[in-house]
N, C-alpha and C positions, 0 to 999 in steps of 0.2 A: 365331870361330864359336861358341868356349862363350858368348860374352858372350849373343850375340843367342839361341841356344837357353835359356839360363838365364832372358833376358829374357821369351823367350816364354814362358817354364815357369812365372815370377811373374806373367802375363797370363793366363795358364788359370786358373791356381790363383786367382786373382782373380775373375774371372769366375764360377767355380763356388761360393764364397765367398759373395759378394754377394747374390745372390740368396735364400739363407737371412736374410741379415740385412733383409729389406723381404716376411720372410714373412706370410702375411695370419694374423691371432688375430682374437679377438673375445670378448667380453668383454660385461657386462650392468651395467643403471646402473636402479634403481628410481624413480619418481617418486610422491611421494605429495600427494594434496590433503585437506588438512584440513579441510574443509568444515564448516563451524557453522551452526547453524540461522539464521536471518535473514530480516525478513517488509519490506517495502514498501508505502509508499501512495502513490497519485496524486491531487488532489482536482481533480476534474473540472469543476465545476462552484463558483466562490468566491464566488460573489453568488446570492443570493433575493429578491427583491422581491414579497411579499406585498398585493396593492390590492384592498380589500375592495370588495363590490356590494353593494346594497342588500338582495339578497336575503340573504349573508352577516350583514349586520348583525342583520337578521331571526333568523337559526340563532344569532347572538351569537359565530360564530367563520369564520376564513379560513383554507386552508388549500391546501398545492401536495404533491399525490401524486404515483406513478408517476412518468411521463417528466417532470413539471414537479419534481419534489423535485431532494433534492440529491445527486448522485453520486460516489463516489469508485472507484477501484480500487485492489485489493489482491493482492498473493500472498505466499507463503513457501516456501522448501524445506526448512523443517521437517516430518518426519512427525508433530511430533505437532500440527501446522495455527497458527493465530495466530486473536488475539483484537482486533477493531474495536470501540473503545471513543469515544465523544462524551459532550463536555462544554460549559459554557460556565459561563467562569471568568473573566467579566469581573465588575472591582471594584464595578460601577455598572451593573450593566442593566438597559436602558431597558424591555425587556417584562419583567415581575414573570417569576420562571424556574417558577411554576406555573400561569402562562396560556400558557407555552412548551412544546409537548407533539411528540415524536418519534415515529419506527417505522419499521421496514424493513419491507416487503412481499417482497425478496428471499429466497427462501431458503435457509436455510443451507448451508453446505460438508458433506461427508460427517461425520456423529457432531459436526455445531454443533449450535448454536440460534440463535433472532434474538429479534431485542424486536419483536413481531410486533403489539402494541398498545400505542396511543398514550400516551405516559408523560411526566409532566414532568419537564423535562432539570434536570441537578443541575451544582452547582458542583465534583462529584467525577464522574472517569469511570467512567460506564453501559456495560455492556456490549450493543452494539448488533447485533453479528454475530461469529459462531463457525464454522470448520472444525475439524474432528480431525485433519486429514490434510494431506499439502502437498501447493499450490495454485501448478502452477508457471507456468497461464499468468492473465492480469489478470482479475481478479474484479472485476466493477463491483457496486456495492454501493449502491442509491438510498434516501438518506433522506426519509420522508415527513414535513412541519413543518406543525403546526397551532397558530393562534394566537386562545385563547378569550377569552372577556370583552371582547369588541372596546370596549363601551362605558366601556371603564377608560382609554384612548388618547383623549384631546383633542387634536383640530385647531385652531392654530392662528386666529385672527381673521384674519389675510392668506391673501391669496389663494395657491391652489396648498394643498400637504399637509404633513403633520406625517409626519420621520419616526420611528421608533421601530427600535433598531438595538441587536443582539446580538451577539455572533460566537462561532461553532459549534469546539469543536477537535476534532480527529479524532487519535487515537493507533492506530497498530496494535502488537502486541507477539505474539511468538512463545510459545505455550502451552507 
């Protein structure tokens, strides 16, 4: 009979035991994001095809604005916004780069600017569009491309056109 009460008396004492040991705590664990300023571009639009009229030849230049230019988006979660900068930094291009003239009609981001008239593109990046602020949802941004001295481009003797062909680069960078 000691056995089995001493048994039971190490089964209480068990029982009551245990349950301290599976008591609830709690405790706190930090998470931190480091978050760095960081701007993106989308280019929306990778081809321009410029076909001058008669009448254009006339005015001596061709030119695709608004919804016909060329589009990109942009944002940043920088507050202090990102700068869109275009160039065209090919070794050999075929339009002289000062009958090649730009502009944005968009405007700027809160405390930007834009290059809001038409300017001839350089082989160093222009600064084309400005925000001060972050820009966290897509900023479409449309470049306006006009191309003067139309009579400086010879067409071909065969049939069909001559083309004449640049390529635009678009940087963005965080301010």
């Amino acid at each position: 009979m000691k056995r089995i009460s001493l048994f039971f008396s190490f089964l209480l004492l068990g029982a009551l035991v245990t349950p301290a040991a599976f008591a609830a705590t709690s405790g706190t664990s930090n998470v931190t994001l480091a978050a760095s300023g960081s701007a993106q571009i989308q280019v929306v639009d990778n081809t321009l095809t410029l076909s001058p009229t008669s009448v254009d030849y006339d005015n001596g230049y061709v030119q695709a604005s608004g919804a016909s230019g060329l589009r990109v988006n942009v944002m940043t979660n920088s507050t202090t916004g990102l700068v869109l900068m275009v160039r065209c930094s090919d070794a050999s291009p075929q339009i002289a780069l000062a009958d090649l003239l730009v502009r944005t009609q968009t405007a700027p981001g809160t405390g930007g600017t834009s290059m809001a008239s038409y300017t001839p593109i350089t082989s160093s990046n222009q600064t084309l569009w400005t925000t001060g602020q972050a820009q966290h949802a897509w900023q479409s941004v449309v470049t306006d491309v006009k191309v003067q001295n139309l009579f400086n481009y010879d067409d071909g003797i065969s049939a069909g056109t001559t083309n004449y062909t640049n390529t635009l680069t678009y940087t963005v960078v965080v301010q």
